[in-house]
C-alpha positions as CSV (number, residue, x, y, z in Angstrom):
1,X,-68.3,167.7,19.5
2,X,-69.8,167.0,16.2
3,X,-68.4,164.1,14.8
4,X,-67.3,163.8,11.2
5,X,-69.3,162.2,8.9
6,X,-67.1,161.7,6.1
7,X,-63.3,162.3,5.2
8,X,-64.4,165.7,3.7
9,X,-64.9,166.3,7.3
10,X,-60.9,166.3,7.8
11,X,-60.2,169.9,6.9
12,X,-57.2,170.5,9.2
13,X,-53.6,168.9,9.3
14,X,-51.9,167.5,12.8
15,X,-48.7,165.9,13.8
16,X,-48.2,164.0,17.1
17,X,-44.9,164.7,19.1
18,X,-43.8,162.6,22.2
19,X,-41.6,164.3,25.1
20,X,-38.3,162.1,25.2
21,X,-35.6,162.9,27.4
22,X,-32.4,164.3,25.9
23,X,-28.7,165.5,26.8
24,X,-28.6,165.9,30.0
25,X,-27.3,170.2,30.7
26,X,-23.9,171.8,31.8
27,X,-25.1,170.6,35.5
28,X,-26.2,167.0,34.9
29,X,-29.9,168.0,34.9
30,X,-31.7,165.7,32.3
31,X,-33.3,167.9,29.2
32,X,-36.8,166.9,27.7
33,X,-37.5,167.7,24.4
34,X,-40.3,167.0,22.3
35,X,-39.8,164.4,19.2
36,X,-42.1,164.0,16.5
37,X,-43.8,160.6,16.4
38,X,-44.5,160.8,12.8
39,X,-47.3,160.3,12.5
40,X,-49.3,163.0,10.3
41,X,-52.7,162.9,9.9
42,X,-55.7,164.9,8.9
43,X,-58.4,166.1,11.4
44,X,-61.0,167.6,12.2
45,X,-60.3,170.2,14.9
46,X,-62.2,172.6,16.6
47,X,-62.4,175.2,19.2
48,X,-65.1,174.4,22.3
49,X,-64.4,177.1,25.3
50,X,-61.8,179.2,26.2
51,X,-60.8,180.6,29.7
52,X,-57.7,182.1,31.9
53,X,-55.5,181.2,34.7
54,X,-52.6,182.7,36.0
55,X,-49.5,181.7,35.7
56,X,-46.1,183.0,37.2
57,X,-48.5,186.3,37.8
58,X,-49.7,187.0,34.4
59,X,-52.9,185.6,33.3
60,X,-52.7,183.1,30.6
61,X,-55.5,182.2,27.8
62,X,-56.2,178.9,27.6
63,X,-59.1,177.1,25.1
64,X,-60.5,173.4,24.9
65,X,-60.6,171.8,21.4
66,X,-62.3,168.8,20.1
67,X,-60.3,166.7,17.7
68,X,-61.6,163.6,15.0
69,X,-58.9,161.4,13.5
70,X,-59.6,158.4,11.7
71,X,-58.6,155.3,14.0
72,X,-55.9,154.1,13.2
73,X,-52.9,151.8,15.3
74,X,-50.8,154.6,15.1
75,X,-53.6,157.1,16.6
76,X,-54.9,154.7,19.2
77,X,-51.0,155.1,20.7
78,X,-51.2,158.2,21.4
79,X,-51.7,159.4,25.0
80,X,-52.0,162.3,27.8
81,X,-48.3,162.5,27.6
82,X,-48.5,163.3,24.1
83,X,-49.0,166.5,22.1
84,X,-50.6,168.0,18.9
85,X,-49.0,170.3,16.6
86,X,-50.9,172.2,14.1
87,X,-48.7,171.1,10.9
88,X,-49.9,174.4,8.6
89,X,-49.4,176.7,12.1
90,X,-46.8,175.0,13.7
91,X,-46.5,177.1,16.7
92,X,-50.4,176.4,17.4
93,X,-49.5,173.2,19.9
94,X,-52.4,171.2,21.9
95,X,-51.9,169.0,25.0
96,X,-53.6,166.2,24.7
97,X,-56.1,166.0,28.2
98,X,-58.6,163.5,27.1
99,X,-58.7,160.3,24.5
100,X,-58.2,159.1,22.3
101,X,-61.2,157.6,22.7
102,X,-63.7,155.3,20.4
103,X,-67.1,157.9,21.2
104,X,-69.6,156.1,19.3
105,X,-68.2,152.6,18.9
106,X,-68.2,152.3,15.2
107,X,-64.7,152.0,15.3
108,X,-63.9,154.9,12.4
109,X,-63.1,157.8,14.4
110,X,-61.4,158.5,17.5
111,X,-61.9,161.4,19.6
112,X,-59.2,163.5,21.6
113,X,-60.0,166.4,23.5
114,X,-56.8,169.3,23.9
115,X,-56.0,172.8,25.2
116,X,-54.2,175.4,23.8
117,X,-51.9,177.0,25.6
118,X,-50.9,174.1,28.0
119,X,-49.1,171.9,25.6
120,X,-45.5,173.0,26.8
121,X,-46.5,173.2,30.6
């Protein structure tokens, strides 16, 4: 998880989306639906491991990432619940299973580590 060392570092784009529950459906069952927090920021992301599992009998891919945002109130919200969204390849979404955390204590950077292919589970 190489941390960034300057803004330059920021090469990616991410949004932040919460799950909020909506209209409930025809049979009273409550709908969740993810809602975008907007907050936009830029980010260093990248890819760590990948793997499978299966799911519903079909394997599914799965991969870690390693994100750096700049720390920010906004950013030190965010939570497990939460989700990324690539914002230039919206359909590229991340769940958020560790962070965000302060890794080195400088208080510039926080640290959130995701997987792909989870973010909808």
């Amino acid at each position: 998880m190489p941390q960034p060392k300057s803004g330059a570092d920021l090469r990616q784009k991410v949004r932040f989306e919460r799950r909020r529950e909506g209209a409930p459906d025809d049979h009273g069952v409550a709908q969740f639906e993810w809602q975008s927090l907007n907050v936009e920021r830029s980010a260093s992301l990248t890819p760590t491991r990948g793997g499978e599992s299966v799911q519903g009998d079909r394997i599914a891919g799965n991969a870690s990432w390693d994100l750096w945002v700049r720390n920010d109130s906004e950013t030190r919200g965010l939570n497990t619940g939460d989700r990324v969204v690539n914002a230039r390849q919206t359909d590229q979404t991340f769940a958020i299973v560790f962070g965000p955390a302060d890794m080195d204590g400088s208080g510039a950077w926080l640290f959130l580590q995701l997987r792909s292919g989870a973010a909808d589970d």
